[in-house]
Structure formats: C-alpha cells, structure tokens
mmJSON file of the N, C-alpha and C atoms, coordinates in Angstrom:
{"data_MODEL":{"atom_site":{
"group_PDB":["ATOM","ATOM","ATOM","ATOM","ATOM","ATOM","ATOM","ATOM","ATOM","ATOM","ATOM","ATOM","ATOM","ATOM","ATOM","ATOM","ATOM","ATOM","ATOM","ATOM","ATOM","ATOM","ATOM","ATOM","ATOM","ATOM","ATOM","ATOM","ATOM","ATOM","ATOM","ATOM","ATOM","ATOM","ATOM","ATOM","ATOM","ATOM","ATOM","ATOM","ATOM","ATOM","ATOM","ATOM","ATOM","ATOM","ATOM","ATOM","ATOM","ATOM","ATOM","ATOM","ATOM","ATOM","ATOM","ATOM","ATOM","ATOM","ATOM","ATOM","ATOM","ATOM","ATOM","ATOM","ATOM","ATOM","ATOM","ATOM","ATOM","ATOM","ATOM","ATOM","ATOM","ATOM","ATOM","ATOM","ATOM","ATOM","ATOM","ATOM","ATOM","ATOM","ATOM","ATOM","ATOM","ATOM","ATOM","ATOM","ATOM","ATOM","ATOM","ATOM","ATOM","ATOM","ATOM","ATOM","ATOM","ATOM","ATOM","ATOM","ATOM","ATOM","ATOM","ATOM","ATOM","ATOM","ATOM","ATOM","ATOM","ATOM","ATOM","ATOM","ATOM","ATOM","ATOM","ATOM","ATOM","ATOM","ATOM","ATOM","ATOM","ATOM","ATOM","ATOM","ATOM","ATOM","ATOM","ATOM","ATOM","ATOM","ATOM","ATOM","ATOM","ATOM","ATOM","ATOM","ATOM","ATOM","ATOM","ATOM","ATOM","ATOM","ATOM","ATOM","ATOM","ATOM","ATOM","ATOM","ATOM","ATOM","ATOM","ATOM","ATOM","ATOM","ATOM","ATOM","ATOM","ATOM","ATOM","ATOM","ATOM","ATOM","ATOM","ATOM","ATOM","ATOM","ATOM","ATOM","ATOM","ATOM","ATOM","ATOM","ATOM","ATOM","ATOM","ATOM","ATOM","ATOM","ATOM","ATOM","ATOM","ATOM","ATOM","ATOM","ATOM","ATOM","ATOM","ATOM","ATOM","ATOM","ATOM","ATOM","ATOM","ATOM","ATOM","ATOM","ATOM","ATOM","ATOM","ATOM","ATOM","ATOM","ATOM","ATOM","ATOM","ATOM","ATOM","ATOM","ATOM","ATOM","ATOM","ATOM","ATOM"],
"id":[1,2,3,4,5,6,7,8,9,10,11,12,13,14,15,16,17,18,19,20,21,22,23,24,25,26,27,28,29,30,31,32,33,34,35,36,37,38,39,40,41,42,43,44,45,46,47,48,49,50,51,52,53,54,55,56,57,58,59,60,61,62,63,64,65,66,67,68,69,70,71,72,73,74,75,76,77,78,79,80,81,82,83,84,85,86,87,88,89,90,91,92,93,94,95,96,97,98,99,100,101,102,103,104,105,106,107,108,109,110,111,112,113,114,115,116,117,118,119,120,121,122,123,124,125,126,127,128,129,130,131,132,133,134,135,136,137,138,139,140,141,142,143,144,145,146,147,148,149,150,151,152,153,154,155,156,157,158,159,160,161,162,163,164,165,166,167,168,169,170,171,172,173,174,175,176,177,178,179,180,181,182,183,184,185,186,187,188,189,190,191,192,193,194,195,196,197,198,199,200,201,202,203,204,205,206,207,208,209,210,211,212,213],
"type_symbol":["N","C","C","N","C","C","N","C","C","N","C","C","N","C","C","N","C","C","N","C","C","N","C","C","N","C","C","N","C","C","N","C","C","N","C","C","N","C","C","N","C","C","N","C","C","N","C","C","N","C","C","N","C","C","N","C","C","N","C","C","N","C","C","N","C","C","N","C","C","N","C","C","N","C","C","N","C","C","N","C","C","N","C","C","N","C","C","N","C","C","N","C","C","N","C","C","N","C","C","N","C","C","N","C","C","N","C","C","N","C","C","N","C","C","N","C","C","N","C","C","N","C","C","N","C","C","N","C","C","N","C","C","N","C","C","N","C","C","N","C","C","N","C","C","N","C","C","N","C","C","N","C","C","N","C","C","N","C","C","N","C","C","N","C","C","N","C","C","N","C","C","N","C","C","N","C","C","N","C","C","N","C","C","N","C","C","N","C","C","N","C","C","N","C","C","N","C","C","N","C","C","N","C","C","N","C","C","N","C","C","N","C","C"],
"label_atom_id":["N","CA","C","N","CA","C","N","CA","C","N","CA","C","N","CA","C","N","CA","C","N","CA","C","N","CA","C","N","CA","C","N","CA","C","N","CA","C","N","CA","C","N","CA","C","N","CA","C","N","CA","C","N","CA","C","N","CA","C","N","CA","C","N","CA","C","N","CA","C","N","CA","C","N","CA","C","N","CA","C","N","CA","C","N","CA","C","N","CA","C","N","CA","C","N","CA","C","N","CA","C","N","CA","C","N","CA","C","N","CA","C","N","CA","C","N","CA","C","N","CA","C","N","CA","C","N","CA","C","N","CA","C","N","CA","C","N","CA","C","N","CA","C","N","CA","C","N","CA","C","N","CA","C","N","CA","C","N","CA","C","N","CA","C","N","CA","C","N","CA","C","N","CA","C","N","CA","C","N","CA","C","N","CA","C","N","CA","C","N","CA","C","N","CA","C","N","CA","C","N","CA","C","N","CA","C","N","CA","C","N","CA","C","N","CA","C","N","CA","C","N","CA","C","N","CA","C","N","CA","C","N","CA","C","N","CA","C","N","CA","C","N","CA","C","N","CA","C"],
"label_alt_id":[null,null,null,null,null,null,null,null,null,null,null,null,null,null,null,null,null,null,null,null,null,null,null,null,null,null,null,null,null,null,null,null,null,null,null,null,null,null,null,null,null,null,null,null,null,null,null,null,null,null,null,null,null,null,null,null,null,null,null,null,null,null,null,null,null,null,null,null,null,null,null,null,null,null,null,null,null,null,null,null,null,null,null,null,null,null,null,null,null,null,null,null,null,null,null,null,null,null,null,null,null,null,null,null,null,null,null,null,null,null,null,null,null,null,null,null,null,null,null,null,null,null,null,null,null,null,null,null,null,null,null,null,null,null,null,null,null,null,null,null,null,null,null,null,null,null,null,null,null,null,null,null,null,null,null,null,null,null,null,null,null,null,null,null,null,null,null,null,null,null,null,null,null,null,null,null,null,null,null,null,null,null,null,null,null,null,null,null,null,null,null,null,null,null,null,null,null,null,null,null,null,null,null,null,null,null,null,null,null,null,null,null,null],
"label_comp_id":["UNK","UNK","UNK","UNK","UNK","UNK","UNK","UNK","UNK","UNK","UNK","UNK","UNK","UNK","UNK","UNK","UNK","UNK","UNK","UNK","UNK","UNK","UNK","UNK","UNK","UNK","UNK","UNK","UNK","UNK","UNK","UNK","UNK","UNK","UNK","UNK","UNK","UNK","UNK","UNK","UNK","UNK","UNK","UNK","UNK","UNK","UNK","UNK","UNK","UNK","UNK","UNK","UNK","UNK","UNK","UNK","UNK","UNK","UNK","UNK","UNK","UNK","UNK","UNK","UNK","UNK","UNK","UNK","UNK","UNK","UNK","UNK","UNK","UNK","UNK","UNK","UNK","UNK","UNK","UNK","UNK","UNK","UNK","UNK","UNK","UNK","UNK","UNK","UNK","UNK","UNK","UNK","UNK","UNK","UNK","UNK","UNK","UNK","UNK","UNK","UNK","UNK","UNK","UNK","UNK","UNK","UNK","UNK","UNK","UNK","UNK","UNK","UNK","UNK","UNK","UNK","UNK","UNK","UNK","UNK","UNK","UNK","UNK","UNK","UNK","UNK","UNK","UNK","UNK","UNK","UNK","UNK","UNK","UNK","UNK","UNK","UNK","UNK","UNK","UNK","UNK","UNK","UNK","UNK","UNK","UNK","UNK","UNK","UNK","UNK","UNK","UNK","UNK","UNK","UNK","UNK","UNK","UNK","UNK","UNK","UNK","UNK","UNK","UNK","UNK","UNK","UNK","UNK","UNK","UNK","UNK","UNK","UNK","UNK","UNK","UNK","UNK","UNK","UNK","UNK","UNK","UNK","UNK","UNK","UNK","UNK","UNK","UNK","UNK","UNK","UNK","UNK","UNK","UNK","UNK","UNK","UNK","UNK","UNK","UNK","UNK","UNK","UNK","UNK","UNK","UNK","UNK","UNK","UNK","UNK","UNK","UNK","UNK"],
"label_asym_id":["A","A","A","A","A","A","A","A","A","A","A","A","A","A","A","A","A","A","A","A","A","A","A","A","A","A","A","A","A","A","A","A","A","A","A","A","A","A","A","A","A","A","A","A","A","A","A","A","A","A","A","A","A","A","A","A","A","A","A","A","A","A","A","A","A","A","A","A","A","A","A","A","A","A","A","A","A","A","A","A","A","A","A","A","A","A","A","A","A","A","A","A","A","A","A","A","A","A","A","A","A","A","A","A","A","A","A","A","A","A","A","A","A","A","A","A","A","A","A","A","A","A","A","A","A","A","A","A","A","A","A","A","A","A","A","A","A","A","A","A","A","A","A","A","A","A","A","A","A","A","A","A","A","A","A","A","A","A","A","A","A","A","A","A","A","A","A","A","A","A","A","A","A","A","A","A","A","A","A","A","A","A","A","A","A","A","A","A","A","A","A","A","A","A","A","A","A","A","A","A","A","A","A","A","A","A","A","A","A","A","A","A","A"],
"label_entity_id":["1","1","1","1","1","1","1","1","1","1","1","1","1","1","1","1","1","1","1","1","1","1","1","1","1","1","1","1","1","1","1","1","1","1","1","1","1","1","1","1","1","1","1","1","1","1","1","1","1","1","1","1","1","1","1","1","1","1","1","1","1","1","1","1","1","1","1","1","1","1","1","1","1","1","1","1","1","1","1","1","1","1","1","1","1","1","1","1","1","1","1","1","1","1","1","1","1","1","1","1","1","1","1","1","1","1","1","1","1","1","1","1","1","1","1","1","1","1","1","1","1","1","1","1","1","1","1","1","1","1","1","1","1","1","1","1","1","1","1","1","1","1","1","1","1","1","1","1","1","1","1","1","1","1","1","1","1","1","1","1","1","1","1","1","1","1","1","1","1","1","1","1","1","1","1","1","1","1","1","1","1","1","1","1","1","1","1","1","1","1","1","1","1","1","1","1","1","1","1","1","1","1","1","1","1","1","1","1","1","1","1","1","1"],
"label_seq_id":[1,1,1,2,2,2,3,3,3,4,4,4,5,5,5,6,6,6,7,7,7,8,8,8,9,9,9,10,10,10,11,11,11,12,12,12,13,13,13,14,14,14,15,15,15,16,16,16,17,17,17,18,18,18,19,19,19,20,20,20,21,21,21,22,22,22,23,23,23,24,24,24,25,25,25,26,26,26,27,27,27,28,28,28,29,29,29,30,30,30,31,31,31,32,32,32,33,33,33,34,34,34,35,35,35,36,36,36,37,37,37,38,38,38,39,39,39,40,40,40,41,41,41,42,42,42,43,43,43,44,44,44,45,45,45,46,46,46,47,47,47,48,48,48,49,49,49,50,50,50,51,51,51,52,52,52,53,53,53,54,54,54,55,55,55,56,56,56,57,57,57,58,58,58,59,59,59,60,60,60,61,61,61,62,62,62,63,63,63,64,64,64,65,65,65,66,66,66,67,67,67,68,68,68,69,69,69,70,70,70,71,71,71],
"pdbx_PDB_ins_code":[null,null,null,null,null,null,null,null,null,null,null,null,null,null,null,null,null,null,null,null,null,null,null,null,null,null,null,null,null,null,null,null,null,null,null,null,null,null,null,null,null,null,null,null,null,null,null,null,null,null,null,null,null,null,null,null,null,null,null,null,null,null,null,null,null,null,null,null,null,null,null,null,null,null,null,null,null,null,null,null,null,null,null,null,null,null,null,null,null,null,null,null,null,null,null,null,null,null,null,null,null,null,null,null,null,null,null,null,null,null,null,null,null,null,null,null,null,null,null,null,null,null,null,null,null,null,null,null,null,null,null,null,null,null,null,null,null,null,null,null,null,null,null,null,null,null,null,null,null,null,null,null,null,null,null,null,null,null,null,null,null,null,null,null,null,null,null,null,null,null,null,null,null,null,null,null,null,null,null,null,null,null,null,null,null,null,null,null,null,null,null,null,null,null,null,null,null,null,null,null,null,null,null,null,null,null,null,null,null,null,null,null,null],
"Cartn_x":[187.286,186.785,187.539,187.892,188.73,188.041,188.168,187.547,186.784,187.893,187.1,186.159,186.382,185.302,184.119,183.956,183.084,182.269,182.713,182.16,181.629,182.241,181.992,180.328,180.352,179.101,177.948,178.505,177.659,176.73,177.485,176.587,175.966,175.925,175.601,173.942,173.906,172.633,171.638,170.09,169.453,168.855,168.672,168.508,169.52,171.11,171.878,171.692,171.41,171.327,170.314,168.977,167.702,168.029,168.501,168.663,169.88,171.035,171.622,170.974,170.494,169.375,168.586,168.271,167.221,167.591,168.745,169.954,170.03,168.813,169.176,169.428,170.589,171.868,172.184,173.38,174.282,175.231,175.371,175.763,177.027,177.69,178.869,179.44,180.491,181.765,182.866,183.23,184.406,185.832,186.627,187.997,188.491,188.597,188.99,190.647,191.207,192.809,193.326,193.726,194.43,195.962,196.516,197.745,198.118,197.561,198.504,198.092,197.786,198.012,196.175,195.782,194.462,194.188,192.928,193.058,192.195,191.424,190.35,190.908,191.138,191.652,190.669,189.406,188.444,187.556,186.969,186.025,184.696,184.264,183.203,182.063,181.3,179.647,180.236,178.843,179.36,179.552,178.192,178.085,179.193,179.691,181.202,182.688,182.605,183.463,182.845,181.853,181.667,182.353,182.263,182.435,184.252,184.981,186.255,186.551,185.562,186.426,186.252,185.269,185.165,185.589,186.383,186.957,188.443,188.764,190.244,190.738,188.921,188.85,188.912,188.317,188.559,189.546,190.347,191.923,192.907,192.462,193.016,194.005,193.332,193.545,193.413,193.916,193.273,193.652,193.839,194.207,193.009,192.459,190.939,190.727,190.282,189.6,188.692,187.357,186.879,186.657,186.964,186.932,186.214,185.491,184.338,184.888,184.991,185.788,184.57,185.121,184.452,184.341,182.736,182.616,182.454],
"Cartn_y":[149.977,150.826,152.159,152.5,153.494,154.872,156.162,157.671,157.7,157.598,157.588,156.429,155.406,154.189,154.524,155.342,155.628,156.348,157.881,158.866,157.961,157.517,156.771,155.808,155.385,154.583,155.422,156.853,157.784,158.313,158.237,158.876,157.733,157.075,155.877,155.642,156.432,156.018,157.145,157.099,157.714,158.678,158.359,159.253,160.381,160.392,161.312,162.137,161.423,162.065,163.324,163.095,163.559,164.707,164.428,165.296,166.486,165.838,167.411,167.826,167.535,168.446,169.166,168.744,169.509,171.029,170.349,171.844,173.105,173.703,175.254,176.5,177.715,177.077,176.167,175.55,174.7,175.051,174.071,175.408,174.456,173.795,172.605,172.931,172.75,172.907,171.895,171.426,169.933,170.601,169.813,169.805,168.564,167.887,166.641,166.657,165.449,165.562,164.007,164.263,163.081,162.904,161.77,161.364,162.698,163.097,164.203,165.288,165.475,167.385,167.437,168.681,169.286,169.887,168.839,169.103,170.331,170.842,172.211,173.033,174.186,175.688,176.146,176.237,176.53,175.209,175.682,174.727,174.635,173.605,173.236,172.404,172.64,171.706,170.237,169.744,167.978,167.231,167.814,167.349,167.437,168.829,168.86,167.921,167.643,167.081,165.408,164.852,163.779,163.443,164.445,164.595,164.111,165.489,164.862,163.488,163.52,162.158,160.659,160.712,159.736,159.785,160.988,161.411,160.886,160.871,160.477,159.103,158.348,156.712,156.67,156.957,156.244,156.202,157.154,157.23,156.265,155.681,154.358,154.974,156.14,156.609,155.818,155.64,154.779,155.502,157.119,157.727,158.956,158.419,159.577,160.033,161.622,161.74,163.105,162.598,164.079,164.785,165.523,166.396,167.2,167.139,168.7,169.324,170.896,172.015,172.733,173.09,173.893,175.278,175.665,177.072,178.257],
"Cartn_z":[326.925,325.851,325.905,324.909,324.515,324.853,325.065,324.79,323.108,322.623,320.933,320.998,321.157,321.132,321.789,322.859,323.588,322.553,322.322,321.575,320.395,320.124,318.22,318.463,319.952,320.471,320.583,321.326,320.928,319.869,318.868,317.969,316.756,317.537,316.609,317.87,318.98,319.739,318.935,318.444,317.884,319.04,320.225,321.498,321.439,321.61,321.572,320.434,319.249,317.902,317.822,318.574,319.22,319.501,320.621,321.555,321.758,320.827,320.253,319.404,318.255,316.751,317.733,319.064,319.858,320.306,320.601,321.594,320.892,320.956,320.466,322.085,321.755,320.728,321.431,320.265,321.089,322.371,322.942,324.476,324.523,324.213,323.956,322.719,323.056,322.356,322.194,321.286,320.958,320.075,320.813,319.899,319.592,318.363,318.158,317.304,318.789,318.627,317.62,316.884,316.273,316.356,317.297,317.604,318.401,319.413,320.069,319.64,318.282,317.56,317.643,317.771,317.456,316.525,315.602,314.085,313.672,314.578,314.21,314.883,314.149,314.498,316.031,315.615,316.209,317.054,318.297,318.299,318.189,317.939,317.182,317.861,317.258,317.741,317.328,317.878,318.22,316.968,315.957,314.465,313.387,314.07,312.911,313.545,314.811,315.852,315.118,315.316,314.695,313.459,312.471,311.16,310.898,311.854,312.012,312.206,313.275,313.781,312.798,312.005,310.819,310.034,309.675,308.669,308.828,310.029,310.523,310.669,311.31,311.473,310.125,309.231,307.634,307.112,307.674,306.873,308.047,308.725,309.046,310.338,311.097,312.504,314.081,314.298,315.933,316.831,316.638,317.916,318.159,317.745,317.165,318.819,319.494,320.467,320.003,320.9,320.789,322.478,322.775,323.56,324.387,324.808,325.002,325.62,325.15,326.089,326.96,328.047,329.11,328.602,328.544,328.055,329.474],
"occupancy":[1.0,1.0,1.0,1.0,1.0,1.0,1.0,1.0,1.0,1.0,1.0,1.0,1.0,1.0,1.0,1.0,1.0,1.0,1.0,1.0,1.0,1.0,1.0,1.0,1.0,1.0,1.0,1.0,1.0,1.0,1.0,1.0,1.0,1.0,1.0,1.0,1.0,1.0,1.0,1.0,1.0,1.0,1.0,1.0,1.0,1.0,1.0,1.0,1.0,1.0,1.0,1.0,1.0,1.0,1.0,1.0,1.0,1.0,1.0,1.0,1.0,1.0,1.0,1.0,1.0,1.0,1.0,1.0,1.0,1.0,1.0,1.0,1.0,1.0,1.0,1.0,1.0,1.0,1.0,1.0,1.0,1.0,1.0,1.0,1.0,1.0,1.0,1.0,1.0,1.0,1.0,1.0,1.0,1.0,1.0,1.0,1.0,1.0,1.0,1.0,1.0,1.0,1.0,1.0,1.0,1.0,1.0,1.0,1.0,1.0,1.0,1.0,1.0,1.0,1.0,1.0,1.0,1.0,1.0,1.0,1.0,1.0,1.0,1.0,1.0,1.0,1.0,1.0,1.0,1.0,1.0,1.0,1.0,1.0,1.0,1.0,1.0,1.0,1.0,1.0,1.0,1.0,1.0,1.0,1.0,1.0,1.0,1.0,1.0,1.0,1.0,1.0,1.0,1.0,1.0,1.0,1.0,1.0,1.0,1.0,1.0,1.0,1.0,1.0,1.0,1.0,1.0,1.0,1.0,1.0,1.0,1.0,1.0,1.0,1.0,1.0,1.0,1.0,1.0,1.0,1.0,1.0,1.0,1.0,1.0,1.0,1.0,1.0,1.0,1.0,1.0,1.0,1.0,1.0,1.0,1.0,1.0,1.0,1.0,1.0,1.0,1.0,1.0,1.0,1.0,1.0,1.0,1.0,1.0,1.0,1.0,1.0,1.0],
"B_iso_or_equiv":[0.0,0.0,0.0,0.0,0.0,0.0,0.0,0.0,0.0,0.0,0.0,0.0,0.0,0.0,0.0,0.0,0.0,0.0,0.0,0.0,0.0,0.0,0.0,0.0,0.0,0.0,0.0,0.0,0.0,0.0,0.0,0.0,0.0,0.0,0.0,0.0,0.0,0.0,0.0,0.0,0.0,0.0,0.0,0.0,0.0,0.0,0.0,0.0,0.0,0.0,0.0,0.0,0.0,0.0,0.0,0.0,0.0,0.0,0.0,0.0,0.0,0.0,0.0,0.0,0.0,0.0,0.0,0.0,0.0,0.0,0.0,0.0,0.0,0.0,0.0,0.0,0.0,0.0,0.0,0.0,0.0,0.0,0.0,0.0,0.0,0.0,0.0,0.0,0.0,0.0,0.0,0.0,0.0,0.0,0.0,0.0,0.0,0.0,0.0,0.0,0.0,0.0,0.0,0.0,0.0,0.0,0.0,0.0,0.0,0.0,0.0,0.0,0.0,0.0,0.0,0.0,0.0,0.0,0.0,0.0,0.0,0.0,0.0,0.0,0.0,0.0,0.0,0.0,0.0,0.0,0.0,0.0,0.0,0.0,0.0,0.0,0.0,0.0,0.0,0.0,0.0,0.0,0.0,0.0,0.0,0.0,0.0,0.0,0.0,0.0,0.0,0.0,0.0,0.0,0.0,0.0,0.0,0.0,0.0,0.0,0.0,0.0,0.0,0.0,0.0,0.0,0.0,0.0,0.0,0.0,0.0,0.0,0.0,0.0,0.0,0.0,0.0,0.0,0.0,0.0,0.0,0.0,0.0,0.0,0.0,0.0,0.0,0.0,0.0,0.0,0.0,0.0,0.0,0.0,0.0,0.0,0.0,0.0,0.0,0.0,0.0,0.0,0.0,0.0,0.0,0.0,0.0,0.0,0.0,0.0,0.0,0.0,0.0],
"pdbx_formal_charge":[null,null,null,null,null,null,null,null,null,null,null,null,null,null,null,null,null,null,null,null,null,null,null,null,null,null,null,null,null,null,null,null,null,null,null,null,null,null,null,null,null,null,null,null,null,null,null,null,null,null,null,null,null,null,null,null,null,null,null,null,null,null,null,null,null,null,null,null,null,null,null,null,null,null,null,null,null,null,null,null,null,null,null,null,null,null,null,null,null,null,null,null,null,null,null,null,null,null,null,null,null,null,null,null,null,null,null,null,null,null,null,null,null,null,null,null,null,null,null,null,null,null,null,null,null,null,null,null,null,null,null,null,null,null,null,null,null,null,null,null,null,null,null,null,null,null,null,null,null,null,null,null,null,null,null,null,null,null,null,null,null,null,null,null,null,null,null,null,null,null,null,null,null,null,null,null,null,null,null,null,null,null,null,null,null,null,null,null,null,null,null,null,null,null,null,null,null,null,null,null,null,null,null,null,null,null,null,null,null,null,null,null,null],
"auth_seq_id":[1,1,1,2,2,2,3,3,3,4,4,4,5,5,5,6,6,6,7,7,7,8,8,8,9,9,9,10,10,10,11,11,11,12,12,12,13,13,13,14,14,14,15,15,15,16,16,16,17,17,17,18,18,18,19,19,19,20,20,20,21,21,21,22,22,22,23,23,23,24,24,24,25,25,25,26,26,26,27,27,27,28,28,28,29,29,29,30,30,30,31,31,31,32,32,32,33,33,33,34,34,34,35,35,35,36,36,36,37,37,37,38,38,38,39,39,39,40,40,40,41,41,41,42,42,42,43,43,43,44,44,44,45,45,45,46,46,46,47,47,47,48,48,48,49,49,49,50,50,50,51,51,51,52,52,52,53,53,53,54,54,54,55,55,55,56,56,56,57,57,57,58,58,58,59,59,59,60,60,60,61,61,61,62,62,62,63,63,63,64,64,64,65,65,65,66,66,66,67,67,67,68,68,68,69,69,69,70,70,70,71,71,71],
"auth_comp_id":["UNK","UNK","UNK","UNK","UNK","UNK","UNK","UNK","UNK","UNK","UNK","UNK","UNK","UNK","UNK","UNK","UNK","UNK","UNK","UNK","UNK","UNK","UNK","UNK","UNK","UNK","UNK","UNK","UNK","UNK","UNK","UNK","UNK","UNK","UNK","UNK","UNK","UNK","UNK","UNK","UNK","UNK","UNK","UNK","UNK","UNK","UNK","UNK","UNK","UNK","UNK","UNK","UNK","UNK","UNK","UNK","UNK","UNK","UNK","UNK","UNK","UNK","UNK","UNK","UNK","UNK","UNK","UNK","UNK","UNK","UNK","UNK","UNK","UNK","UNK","UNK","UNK","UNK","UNK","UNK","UNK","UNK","UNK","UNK","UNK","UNK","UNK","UNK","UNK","UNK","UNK","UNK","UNK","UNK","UNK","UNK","UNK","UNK","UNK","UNK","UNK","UNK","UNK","UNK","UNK","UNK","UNK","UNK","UNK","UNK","UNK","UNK","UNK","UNK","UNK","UNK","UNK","UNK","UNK","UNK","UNK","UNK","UNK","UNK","UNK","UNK","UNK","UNK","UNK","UNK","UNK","UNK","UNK","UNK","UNK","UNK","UNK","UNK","UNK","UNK","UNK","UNK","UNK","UNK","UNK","UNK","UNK","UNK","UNK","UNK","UNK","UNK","UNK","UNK","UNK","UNK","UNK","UNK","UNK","UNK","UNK","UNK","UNK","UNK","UNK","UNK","UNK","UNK","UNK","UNK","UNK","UNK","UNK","UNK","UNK","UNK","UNK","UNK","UNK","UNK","UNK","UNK","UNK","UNK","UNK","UNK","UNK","UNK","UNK","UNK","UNK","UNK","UNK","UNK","UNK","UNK","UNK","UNK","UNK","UNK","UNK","UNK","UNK","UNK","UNK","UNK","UNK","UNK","UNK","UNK","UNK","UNK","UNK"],
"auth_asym_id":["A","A","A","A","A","A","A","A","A","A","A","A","A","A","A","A","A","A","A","A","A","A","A","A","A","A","A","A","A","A","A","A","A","A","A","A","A","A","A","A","A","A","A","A","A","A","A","A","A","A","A","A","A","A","A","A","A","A","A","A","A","A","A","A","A","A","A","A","A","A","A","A","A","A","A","A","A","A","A","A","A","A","A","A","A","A","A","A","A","A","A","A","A","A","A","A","A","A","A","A","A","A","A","A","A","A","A","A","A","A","A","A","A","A","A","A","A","A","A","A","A","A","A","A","A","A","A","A","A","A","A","A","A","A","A","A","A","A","A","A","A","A","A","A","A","A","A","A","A","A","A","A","A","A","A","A","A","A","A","A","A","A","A","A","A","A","A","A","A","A","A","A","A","A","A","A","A","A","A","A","A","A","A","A","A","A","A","A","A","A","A","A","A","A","A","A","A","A","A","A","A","A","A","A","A","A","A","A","A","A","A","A","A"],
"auth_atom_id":["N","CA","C","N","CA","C","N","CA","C","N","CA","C","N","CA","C","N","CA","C","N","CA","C","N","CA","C","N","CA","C","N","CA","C","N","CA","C","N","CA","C","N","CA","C","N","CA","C","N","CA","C","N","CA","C","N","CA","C","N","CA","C","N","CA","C","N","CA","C","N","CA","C","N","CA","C","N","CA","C","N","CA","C","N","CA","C","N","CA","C","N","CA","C","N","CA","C","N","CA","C","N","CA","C","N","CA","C","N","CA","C","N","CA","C","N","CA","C","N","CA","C","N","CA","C","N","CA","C","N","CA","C","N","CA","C","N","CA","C","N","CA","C","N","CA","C","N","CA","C","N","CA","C","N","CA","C","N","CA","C","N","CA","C","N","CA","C","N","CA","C","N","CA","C","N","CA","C","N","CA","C","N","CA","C","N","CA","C","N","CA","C","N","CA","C","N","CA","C","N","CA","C","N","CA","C","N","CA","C","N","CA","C","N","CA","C","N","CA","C","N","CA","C","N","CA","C","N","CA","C","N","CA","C","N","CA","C","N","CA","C","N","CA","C","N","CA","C"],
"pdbx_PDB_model_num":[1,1,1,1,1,1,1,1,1,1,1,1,1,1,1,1,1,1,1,1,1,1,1,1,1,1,1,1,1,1,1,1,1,1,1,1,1,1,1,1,1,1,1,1,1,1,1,1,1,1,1,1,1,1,1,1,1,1,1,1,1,1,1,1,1,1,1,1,1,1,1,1,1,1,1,1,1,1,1,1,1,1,1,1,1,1,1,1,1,1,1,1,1,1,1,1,1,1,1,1,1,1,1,1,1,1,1,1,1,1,1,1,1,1,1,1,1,1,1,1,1,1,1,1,1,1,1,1,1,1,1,1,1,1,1,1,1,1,1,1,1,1,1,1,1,1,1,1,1,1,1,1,1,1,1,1,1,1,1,1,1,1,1,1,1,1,1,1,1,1,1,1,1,1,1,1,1,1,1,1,1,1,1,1,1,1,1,1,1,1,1,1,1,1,1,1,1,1,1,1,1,1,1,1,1,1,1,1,1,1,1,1,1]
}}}
C-alpha cells in the first residue's frame, strides 16, 4: 500500500473524520506533493490537504502524497 493509498483509506474512516471536526484548533499541518513538486504555497489543515489530493486523483494523478509537517 502506497503513502497516498494509505491517507486516501483515511479519510474515507468516519472515526478519523470525527475526530479531526473535533480538533479545535487544529494543531496539524499538511503539504500535499504531486509528482515531486508541492502544490500549496502554504500549509494547510487536513480537510483542505484531502481536498487537494482528490482533486489531483481525479485528474488522473498516481503520484498523489499528503504529508504532515512538524509544527
């Protein structure tokens, strides 16, 4: 199983889903890389990091990762 495959399993569990909407603030931070390059200027919460990364699988990506950076 791939890094992206992993994450992508992630947010498809309704527990994880839970339990970040829970996370006030968010205390995690994501950068999601497609083929090598890092596509957000900034980094971002998990929900907008999700967002990328479906956004990238739909356009017919298989190098999708998301990241969590150390705060």
């Amino acid at each position: 199983m791939s890094i992206s495959d992993y994450y992508y399993d992630q947010i498809n569990d309704p527990d994880n889903l839970t339990k970040l909407e829970n996370q006030e603030p968010p205390t995690r931070f994501y950068t999601v890389w497609v083929g090598g390059t890092e596509v957000n200027d900034d980094y971002v919460h998990y929900e907008e990091a999700l967002m990328l990364y479906d956004k990238y699988k739909e356009k017919g990506h298989t190098d999708v990762i998301i990241k969590e950076m150390e705060t």
